[in-house]
N, C-alpha and C positions, 0 to 999 in steps of 0.2 A: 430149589432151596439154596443151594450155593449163590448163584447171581444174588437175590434178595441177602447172603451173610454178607456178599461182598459188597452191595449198596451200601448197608450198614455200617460197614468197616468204613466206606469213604466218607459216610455223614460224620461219625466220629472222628476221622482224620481233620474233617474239616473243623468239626470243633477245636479238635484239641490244638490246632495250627494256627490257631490266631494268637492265644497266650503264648505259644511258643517264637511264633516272629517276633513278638516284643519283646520277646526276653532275647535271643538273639539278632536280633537287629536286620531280621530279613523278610519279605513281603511271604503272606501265608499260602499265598498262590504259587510261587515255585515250591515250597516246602513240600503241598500235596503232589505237584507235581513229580516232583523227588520219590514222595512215598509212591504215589502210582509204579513207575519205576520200579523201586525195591519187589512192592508186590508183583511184579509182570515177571519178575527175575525168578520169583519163587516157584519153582516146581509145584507145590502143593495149594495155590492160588488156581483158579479156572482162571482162561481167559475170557475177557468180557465180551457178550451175548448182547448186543445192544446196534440194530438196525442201523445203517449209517445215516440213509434217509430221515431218523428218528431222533439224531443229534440234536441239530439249530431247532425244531420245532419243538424242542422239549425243554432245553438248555437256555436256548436265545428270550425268549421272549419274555420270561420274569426276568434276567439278569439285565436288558435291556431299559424296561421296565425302571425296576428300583436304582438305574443310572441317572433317566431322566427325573427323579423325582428328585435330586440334588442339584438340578441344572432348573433354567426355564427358558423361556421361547425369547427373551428377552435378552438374555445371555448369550442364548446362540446367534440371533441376529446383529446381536454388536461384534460379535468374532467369525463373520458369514465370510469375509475375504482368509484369510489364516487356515479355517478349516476349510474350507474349497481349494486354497491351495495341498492342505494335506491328506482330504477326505478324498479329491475325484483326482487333480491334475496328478500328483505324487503318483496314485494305486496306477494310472496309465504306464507313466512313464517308468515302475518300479517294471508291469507288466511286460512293457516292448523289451525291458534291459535284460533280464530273466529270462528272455523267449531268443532271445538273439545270443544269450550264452549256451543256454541251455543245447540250442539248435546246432552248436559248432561242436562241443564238447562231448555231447552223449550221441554216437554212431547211428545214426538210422532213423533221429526224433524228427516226426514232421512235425514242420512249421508249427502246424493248429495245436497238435498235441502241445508242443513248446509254449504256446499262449495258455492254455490249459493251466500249466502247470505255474506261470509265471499271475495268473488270476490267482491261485489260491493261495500263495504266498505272497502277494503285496500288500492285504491288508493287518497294519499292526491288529492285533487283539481288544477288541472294547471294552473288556471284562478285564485284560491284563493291565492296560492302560489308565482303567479310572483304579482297581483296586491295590497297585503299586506306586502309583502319582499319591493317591490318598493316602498310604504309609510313612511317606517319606517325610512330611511338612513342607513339601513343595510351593513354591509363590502360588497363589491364588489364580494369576493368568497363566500359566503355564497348566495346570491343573483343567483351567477352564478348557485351554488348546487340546490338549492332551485326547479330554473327553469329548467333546465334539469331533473329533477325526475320527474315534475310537467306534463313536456309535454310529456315522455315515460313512468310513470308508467299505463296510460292507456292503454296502446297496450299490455300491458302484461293483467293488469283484465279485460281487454269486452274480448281478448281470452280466459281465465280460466273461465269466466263469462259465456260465449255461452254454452261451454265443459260442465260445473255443470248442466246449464240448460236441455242441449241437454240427459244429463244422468236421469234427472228426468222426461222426459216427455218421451223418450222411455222405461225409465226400464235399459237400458243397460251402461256401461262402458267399456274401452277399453285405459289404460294408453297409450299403443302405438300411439294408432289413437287420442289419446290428443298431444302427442307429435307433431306430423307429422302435425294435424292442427295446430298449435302454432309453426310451421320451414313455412311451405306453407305459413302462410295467412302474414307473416313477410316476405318471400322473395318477393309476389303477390302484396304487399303493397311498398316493393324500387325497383319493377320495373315500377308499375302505376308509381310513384311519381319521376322516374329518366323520365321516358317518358316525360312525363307531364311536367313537368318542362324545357325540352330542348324545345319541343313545343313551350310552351310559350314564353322562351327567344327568340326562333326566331323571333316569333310573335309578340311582344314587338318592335321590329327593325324594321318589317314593318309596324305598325301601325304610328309610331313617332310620333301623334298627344300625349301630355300629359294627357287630360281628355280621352282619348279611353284607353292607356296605363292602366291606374289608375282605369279605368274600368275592363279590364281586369286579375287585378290581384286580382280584388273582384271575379272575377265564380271561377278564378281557383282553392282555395281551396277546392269549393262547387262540383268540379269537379272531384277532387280528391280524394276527401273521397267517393262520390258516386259511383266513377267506380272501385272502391279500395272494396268498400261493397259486391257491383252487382258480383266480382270475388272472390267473397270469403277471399277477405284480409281484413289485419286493415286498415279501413278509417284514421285514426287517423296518425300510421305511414307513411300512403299514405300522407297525406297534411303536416307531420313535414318533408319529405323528399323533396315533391318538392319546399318545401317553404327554407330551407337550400339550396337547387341548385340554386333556383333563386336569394337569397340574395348574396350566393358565384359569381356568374355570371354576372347576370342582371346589375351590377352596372355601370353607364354612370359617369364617374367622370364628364364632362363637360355637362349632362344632368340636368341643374340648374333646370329650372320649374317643371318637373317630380317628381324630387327628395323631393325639398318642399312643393311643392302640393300632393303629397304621403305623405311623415311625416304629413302634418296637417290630410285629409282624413282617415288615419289608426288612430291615436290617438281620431279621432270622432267616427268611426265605435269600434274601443276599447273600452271607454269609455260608450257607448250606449248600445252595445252586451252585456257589463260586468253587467250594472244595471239592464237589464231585465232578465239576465240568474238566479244575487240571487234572484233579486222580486218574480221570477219560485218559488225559492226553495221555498219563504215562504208562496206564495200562495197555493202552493201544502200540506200546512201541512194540511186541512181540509178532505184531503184523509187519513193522517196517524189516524185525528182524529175520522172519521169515523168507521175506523175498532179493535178501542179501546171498539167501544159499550160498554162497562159497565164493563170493564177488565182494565182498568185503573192500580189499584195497582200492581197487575201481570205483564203487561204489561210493563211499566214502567220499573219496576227493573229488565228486562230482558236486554231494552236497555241499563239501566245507565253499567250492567256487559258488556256487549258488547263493548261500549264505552268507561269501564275503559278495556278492553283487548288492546284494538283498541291502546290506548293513552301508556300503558306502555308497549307492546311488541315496539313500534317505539321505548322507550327508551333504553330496554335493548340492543334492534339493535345497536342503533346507540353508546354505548358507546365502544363495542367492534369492531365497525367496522372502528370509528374513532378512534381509538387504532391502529389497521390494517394499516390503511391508510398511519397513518404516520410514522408509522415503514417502511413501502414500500418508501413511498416519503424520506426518511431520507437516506434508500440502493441506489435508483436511483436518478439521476438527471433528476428529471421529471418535469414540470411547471404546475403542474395542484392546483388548489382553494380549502384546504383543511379549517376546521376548528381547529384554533391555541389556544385553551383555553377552558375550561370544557363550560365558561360561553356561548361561539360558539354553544358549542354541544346543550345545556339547548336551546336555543333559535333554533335551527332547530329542536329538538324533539319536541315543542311548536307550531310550525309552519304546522305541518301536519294536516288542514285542511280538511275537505271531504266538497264533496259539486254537482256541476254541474252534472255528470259524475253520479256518485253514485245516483242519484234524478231521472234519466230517465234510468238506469237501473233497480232501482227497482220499478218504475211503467212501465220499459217493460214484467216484468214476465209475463207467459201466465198465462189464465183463468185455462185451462185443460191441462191433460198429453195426448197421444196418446190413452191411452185404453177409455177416456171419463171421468175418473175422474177428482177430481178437482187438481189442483195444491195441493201437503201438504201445510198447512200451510203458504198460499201467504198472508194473511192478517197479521200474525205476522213477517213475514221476512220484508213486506213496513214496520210496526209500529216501526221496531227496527231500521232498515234502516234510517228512519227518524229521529228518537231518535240520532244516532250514528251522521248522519249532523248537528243537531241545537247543540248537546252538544260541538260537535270541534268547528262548524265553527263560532256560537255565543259567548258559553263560552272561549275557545281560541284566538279566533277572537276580543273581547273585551277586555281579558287581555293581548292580545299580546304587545300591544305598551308599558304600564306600567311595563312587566318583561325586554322589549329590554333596557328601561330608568334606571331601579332598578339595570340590570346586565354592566351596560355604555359599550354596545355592540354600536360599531357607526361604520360606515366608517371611510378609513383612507384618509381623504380630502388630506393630505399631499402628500401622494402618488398619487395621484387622480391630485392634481395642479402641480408634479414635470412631469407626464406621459403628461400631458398637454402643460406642457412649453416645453417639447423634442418637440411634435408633432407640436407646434407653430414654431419651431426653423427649424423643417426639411422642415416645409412649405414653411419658407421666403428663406430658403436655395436654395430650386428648382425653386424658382421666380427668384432668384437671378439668378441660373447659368443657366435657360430657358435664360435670357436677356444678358447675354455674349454671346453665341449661336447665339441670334438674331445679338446683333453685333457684330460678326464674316463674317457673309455674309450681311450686311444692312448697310448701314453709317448714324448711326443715329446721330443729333446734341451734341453737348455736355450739353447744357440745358434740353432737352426731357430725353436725357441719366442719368442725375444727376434726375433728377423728378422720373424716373422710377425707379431709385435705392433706392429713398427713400420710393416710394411705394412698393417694394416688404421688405423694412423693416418694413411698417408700416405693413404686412400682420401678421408679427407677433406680432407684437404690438398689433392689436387689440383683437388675440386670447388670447395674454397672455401679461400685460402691462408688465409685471415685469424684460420682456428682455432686456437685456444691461440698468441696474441699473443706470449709467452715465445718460444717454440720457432720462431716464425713464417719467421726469417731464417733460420737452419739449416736448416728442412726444407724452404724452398724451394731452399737451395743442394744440399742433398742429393736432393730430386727434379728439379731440372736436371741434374745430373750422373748421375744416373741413368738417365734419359730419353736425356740424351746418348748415353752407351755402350751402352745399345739399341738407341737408331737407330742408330746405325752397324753394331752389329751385326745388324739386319735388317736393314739395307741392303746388308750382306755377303752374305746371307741369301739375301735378291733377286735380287742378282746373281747369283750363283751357279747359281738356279735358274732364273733368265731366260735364262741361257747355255746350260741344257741342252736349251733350246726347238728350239737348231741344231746338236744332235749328231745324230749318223745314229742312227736309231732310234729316236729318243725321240719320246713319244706326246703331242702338243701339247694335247689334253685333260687330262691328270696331271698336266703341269707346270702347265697353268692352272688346276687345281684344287688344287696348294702354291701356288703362286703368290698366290690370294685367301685362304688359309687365312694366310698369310705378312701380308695388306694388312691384314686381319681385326684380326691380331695387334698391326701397328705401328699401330694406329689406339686401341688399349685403351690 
């Protein structure tokens, strides 16, 4: 009973930490983080009962999920050079630099253990990364970088993460048989997730009911990653693969209900996932605290050097690779989302994060190795581990908003409302020549035909008022008044049928089936 008050408690932190970042001007993921924290501090809080093994398969695969459904396959492929630099080459090279400090600083760490520990802290956070980029009003390519790193640098560290492990508990290494695991559990992972995902899209078709649909797209990732694990792949690539199939795919342009009743649903399970995943982190720190027993100063300054490895090999990375980048992008005519200004680059080295990922890998370490000893040194790899998430994800995480503001890093709205008005303009375009079409073969009135003409201009008018300037003030006055005497008449509407909810007889499923057919309605 206590674990399930204290679920409770983090679902609610999570809520109430979103109106709270905005009003304070800070991301809702360190907030819970924070409160995690507070709660771990409190004598009269349990500590959390939550299987380490049972983290990423629980946590990962909806937050993963509702990441990809703001991205598409299309997006990632014009940014495949940027995130390959951030998603594989970085997580190595974060890995060797971490394993080679680590190794010199902490008395007695072997080598492998050293890789170990240097896997589970080189990849920034996916979940930290898209839902701090996404507070900020950050430029749309940086945004885009951000989240492609976020969601692939993990399939590269749980592979190199397993390998370290796998080396330290047999005694043995084998660079080959790292390799070939790390080709396998990548090709093992976009076949699950190419399977899977056709699957489902068929399945999707014959269910047509919207709430079964929308149900279903909650197992699949959970299905995905687990049959991706069970075969020796990346669960992780398994669910970013079929979850890219089905966004490419799945999409019903005239599947209204589906589609909104999805956007709200994911943004709820987003949102929810996201607050309890950092609440984890900081409830979890009474583990890191534990195994400080009285080592504290030592301790300590093992992580802060770790942590500053962590923070300034991302920089060195990334100045020469964004150097790279755009010396490439300057030779080709490529379209992919680089950063345009030193101040770009500062605010994504800034933005590397650790966090979910990092937190249940390093309480999955095993106890012992194969021959019966103990793990080296597992109690100093969590305490650094640990150190290395609350220094990024708090201290970064808290100054992140004030360096975005200091460096006037923003989105380019401009370009944002000009992409907007084309895609309003191509809209009313196809209303328009859909309705020549119709009458071609229809003999419609000249009245209905003059109404429908103005309605497929007001289609874009509503997306974007600013079309045909001329007309601009009329047709807002005339779609305000429009709108007007709508709503009110579903409102009459609603009423009406809300009322019928308390006659005798009436069947409270039918009515709550006009009813959203009714909310559907006042919402277009």
């Amino acid at each position: 009973m206590e674990q399930l008050a204290l679920v409770f408690l983090l679902l609610l932190g999570a809520v109430l930490s979103v109106p709270l970042g905005d009003r304070l001007g800070l991301p809702s993921p360190v907030l819970m983080t924070l409160f995690g924290v507070v709660l771990a501090l409190l004598d009269f809080v349990p500590n959390v009962d939550v299987p380490p093994d049972l983290i990423l398969p629980l946590l990962l695969p909806p937050l993963l999920y509702a990441a990809v459904r703001r991205t598409s396959w299309r997006q990632f492929a014009a940014n495949v050079r940027p995130i390959l630099l951030l998603a594989v080459a970085l997580v190595f090279v974060t890995m060797l630099s971490v394993a080679a400090v680590a190794h010199m600083i902490v008395p007695g760490l072997p080598l492998a253990a050293a890789f170990a520990l240097g896997a589970l802290v080189a990849p920034p956070d996916p979940v930290a990364a898209t839902a701090v980029a996404g507070q900020l009003g950050l430029p749309r390519r940086l945004v885009s970088i951000l989240e492609g790193e976020g969601l692939f640098n993990d399939v590269t560290a749980i592979v190199l993460y397993h390998v370290a492990i796998a080396a330290v508990v047999s005694g043995s290494f084998s660079a080959w048989e790292a390799g070939l695991d790390l080709v396998l559990s990548a090709v093992v992972a976009l076949a699950v997730g190419l399977v899977l995902g056709w699957g489902a899209n068929r399945l999707l078709d014959l269910l047509g009911d919207p709430t079964l649909q929308i149900g279903l797209t909650l197992l699949v990732p959970y299905a995905a990653y687990v049959l991706a694990e069970e075969l020796h792949g990346s669960g992780v690539l398994a669910v970013l693969t079929c979850a890219l199939f089905l966004a490419e795919y799945a999409a019903d342009a005239d599947d209204v209900m589906t589609r909104l009743a999805g956007h709200a649903f994911w943004d709820i399970v987003d949102t929810l996932v996201t607050g309890v995943a950092f609440g984890l982190i900081g409830l979890e720190l009474h583990i890191a605290v534990r195994t400080a027993s009285g080592r504290w100063g030592e301790m300590l300054g093992w992580a802060a050097a770790i942590a500053a490895v962590v923070v300034l090999v991302r920089l060195a990375w990334l100045l020469p690779a964004t150097w790279l980048t755009k010396r490439l992008h300057a030779l080709r005519d490529h379209d992919e989302d680089i950063p345009t200004s030193w101040r770009e680059t500062v605010v994504m080295w800034w933005s590397g994060m650790r966090g979910v990922a990092s937190v249940a890998l390093a309480l999955a370490i095993p106890l012992k190795t194969d021959a019966g000893t103990p793990f080296p040194d597992r109690d100093e790899i969590i305490f650094i581990a640990f150190g290395v998430i609350m220094a990024t994800l708090v201290l970064q995480g808290l100054t992140l908003p004030w360096l975005v503001k200091r460096l006037g890093v923003q989105a380019d709205t401009g370009r944002e409302k000009e992409f907007e008005r084309a895609l309003a303009l191509r809209a009313a375009k196809a209303a328009k020549r859909r309705l020549r079409e119709i009458e071609e073969v229809e003999e419609l009135p000249e009245e209905v035909s003059e109404r429908m003409l103005r309605r497929a201009h007001d289609i874009g008018v509503r997306i974007a008022p600013e079309i045909g300037e001329e007309e601009r003030r009329e047709a807002l006055r005339r779609v305000k008044h429009v709108r007007r005497i709508e709503g009110e008449m579903l409102s009459a509407a609603r009423h009406e049928v809300l009322a019928a909810r308390s006659e005798p007889g009436a069947d409270p499923e039918v009515v709550d089936r006009v009813l959203r057919q009714l909310d559907v309605r006042s919402l277009r």
